[in-house]
Structure formats: structure tokens, C-alpha cells
VOMI-429908 format. One record per residue: residue in three letters; x, y, z of N, C-alpha, C, O in turn. Coordinates in steps of 0.001 Angstrom, whole numbers, plus 500000, padded with zeros to 6 digits. Layout:
REM VOMI-429908
alaXYZXYZXYZXYZ...
//
This chain:
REM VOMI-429908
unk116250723808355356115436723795356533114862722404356787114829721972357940unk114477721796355920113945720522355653115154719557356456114686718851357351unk116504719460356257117257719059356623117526719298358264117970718360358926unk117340720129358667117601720610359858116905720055360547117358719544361571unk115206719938360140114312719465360502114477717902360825114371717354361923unk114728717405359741114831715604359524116036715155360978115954714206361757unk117291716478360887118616716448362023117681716173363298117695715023363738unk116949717034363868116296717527364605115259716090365265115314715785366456unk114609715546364534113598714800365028114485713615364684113845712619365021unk115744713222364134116100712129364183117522711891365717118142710896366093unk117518713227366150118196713325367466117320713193368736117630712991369910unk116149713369368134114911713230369163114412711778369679114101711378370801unk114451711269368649114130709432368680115151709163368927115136708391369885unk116450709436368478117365708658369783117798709049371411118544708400372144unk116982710490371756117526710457372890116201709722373523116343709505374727unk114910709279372964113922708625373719114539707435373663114974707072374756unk114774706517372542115955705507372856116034705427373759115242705127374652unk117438705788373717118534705870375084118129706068376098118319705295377038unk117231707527376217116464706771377608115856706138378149115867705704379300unk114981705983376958114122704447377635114694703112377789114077702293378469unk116165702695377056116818701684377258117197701585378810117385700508379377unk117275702687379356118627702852380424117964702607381366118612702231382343unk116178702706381566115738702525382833115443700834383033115260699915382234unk115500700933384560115599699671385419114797698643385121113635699048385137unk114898696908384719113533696298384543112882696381385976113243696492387148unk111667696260385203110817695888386500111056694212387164111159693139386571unk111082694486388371111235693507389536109817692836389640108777693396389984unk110016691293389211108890690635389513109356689589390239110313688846390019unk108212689628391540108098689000392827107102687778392980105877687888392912unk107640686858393148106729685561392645107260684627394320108301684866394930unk106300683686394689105519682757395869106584681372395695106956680633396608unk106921681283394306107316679678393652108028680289392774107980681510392626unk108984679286391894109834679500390841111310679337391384112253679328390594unk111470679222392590112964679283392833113361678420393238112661677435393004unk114642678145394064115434676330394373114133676180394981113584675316394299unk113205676610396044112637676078396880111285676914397090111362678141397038unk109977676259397339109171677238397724109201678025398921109737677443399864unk108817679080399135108952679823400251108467679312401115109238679315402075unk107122678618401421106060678075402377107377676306403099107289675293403791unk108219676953402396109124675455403121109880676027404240110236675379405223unk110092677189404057111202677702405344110084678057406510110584678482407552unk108888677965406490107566678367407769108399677572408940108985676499408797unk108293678483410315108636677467411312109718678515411920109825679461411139unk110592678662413107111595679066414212112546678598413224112445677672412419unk113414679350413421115148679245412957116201679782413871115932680941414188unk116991679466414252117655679648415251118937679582414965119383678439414859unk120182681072414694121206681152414381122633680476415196122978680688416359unk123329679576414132124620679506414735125677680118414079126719679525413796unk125475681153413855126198682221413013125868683406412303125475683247411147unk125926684281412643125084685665412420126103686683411986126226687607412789unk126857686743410925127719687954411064127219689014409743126542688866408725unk127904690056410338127222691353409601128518691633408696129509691342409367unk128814692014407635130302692180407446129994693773406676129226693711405716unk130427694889406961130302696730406926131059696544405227132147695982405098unk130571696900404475130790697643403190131641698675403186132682698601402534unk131213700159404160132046700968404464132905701138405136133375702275405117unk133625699980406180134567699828407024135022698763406978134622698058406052unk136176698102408064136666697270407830135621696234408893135620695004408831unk134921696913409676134197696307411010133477695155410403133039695122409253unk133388694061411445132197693053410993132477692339412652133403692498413448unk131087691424412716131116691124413986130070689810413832129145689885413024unk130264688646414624129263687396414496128991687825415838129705687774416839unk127178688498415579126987688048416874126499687114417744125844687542418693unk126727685521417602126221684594417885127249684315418340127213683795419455unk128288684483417840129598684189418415130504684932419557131345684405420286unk130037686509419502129759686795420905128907686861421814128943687723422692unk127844685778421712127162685348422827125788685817422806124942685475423633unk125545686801421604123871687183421115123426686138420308123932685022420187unk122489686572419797121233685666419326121026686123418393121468687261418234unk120049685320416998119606685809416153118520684724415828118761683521415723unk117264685328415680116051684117414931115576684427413913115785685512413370unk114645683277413345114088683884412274112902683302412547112709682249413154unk112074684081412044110647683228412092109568683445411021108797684404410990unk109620682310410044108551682310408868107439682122409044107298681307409956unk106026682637408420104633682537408271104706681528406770105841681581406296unk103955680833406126103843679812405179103394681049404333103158680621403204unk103228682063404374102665683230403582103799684022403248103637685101402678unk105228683486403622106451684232403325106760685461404076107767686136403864unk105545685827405273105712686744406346107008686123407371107027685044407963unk108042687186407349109310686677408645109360688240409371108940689372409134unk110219687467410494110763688584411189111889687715411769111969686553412170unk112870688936411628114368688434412502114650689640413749114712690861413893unk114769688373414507115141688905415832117058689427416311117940688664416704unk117101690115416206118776690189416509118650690882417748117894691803418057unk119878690035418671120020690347420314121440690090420183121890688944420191unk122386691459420024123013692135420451123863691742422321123596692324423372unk124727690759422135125503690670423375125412692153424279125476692059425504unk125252693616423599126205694609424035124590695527424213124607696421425059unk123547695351423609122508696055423687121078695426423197120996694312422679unk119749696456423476118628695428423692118195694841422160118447695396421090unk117669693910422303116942693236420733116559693943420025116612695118420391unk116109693723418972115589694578418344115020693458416900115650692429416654unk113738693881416045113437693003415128113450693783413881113825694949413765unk113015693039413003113183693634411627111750692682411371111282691817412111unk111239693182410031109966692086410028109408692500408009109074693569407497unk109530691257407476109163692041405879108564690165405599108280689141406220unk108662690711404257107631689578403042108930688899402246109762689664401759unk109091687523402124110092686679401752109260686488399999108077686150400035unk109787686669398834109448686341397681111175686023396715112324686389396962unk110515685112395491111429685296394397111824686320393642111136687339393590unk112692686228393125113003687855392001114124687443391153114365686357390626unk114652688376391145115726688429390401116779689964390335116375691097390075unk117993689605390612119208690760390571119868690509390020120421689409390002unk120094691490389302120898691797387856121277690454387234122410690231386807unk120393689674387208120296688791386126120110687333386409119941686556385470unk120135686816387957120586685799388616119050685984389732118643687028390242unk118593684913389820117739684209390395118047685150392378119088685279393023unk117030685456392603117383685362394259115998685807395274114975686492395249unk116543685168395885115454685473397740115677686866397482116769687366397214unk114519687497397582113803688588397880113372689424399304112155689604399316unk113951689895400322112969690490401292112795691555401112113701692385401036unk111222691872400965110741693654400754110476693442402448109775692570402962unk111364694660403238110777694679404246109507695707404980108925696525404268unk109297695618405886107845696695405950108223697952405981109206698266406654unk107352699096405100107270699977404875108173700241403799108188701461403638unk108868699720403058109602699970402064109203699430400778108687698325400947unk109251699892399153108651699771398276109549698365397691110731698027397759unk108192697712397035108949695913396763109890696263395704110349695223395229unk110441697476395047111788697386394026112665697954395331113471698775394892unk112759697851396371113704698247397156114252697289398503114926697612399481unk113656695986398100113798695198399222115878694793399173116879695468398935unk115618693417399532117374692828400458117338691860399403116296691247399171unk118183691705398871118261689964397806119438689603397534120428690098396996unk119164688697397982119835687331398111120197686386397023119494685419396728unk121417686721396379121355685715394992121499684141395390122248683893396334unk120929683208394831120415681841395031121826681221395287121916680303396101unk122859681650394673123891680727395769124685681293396522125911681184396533unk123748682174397452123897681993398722122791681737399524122841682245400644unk122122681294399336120880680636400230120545679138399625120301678744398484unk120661678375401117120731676762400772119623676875401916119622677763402769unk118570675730401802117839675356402547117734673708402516117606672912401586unk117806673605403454117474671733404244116674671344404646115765672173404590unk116228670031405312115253669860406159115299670188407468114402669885408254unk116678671028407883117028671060409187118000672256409021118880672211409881unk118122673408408102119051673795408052118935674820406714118725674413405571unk119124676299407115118642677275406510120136678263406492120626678615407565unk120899678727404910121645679708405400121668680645404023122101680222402951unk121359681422404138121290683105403863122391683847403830122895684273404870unk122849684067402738124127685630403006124150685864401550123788685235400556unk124809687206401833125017688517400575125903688627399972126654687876400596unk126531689037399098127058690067398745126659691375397884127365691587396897unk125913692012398072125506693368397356124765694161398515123931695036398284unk125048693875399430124906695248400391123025695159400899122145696012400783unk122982693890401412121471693754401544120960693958403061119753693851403282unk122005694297404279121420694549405188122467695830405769123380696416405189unk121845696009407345122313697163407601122736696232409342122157695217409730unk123606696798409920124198696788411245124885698431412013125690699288411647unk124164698238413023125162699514413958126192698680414886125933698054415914unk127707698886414088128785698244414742129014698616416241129235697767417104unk128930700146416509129332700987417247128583701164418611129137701483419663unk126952700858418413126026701397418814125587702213419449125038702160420550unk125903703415418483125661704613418165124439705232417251124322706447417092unk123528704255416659122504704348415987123004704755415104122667705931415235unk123653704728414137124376705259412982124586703650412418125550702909412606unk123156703357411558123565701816410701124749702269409470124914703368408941unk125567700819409228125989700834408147125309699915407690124573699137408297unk125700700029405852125119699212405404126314697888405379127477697999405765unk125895697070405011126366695255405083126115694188404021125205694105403197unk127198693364404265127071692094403535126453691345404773126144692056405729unk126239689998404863125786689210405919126076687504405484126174687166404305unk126166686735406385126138685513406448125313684709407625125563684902408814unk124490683958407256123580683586408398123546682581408244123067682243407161unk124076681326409317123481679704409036122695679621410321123090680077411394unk121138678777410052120084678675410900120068677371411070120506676639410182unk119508676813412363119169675700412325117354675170412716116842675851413604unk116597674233412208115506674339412755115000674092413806114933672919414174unk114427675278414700114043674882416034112647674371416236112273674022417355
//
């Protein structure tokens, strides 16, 4: 019985183990620490290239290149909002908090956007975001934004590529 016992509580400590190994680190969101401080991108940005590229389809679309718009606009407090105007339908904004972090292991731009919890924001691993004195560009690969190709209100989710220039 003794044995059964010792079986018993030594299957116990490893399934706390294992589970406690398996959960997610915590996401820490920091002002400074990365290529660049955040309070450097403050100011109008103004897209010459905006494309959305669909994860779940083959669809992708620049819409700057068909004749919409896209801005960005930083607060020195890492407050933005991006404006996307749609050649085909009306504007529409998005608006969140720009910080450092880190994804799955690699340094990156952070956006928690509003109303959504800061382990659930958009990030951006650091090489793909270059910033200049004149010249800001941003893009994904891990599925950090969303586009309605169709517009049908049915977002997919997206990769993205964005080069800004400063207005």
C-alpha cells in the first residue's frame, strides 16, 4: 500500500510539472528597450504601401496602390491610430497602445489595441519594423492584423506590410 501510495503522489508532482511547464510566459510590455524608443515614431505617417496579405486565402490587396489611403498617427505616449480608406468603401480606424515585448523569443513592436487584453495585442518581430528619420515600415508574419477583402464584414485574419513616410 505504501508503494501505491509513493506511485500515486509521485504521478502527482509530475503532472503539476508538466503543467505548469506548458503554460505561456508572461508578456512584458516595456516604453524603451528596443531598436528604437517608441516616443520617436510621435508625429503623421503617411502610407506608400499598405498591403494586407489573408492567411486563409490566397487574397491580398495594397490599398495605396489602388488609390486608398492609410495613416498612422503616434502620441509620444505610444497612443496610435491607423486610418485605413478603402478605394471601394468608407474609412474606418483602428486605435491601440504601441509598446516593446517579445514573441516567441525575438524582440518585437507590440500593439495592444483598445479593448483587448495586453497578452493579446499585434507584434511585430523587430526585423520587420525599421524606423528613420523620415521613414517608418511595419509588417508581419504571424497573423497580426485583420482585413475584409470582400467587404462583406467578414474580417480575415492577415499578414501585412506597411512602408510610411513622415508627414
Amino acid at each position: 500500500m505504501k508503494k501505491l501510495a509513493k506511485y500515486v503522489m509521485l504521478l502527482t508532482v509530475l503532472f503539476v510539472a508538466v503543467s505548469c511547464s506548458e503554460d505561456e510566459p508572461e508578456i512584458i510590455l516595456a516604453k524603451d528597450g528596443g531598436p528604437f524608443e517608441i516616443s520617436e515614431l510621435t508625429g503623421s505617417w503617411e502610407a506608400t504601401k499598405g498591403v494586407f496579405y489573408s492567411v486563409e486565402s490566397p487574397n491580398n490587396v495594397d490599398i495605396v496602390q489602388q488609390g486608398g489611403s492609410l495613416s498612422l498617427t503616434v502620441q509620444s505616449s505610444g497612443r496610435c491610430t491607423f486610418t485605413i480608406n478603402p478605394v471601394d468603401r468608407a474609412a474606418y480606424t483602428v486605435s491601440g497602445e504601441m509598446f516593446w515585448g517579445n514573441y516567441e523569443g525575438d524582440e518585437a513592436l507590440v500593439i495592444v489595441w483598445d479593448g483587448s487584453p495586453s497578452d493579446e495585442g499585434s507584434f511585430f518581430q523587430s526585423q520587420f519594423v525599421q524606423l528613420t528619420a523620415t521613414t517608418f515600415n511595419l509588417g508581419c508574419s504571424s497573423e497580426c492584423g485583420e482585413y475584409d477583402f470582400d467587404n462583406n464584414d467578414n474580417f480575415e485574419i492577415t499578414d501585412l506590410n506597411f512602408e510610411f513616410i513622415r508627414v
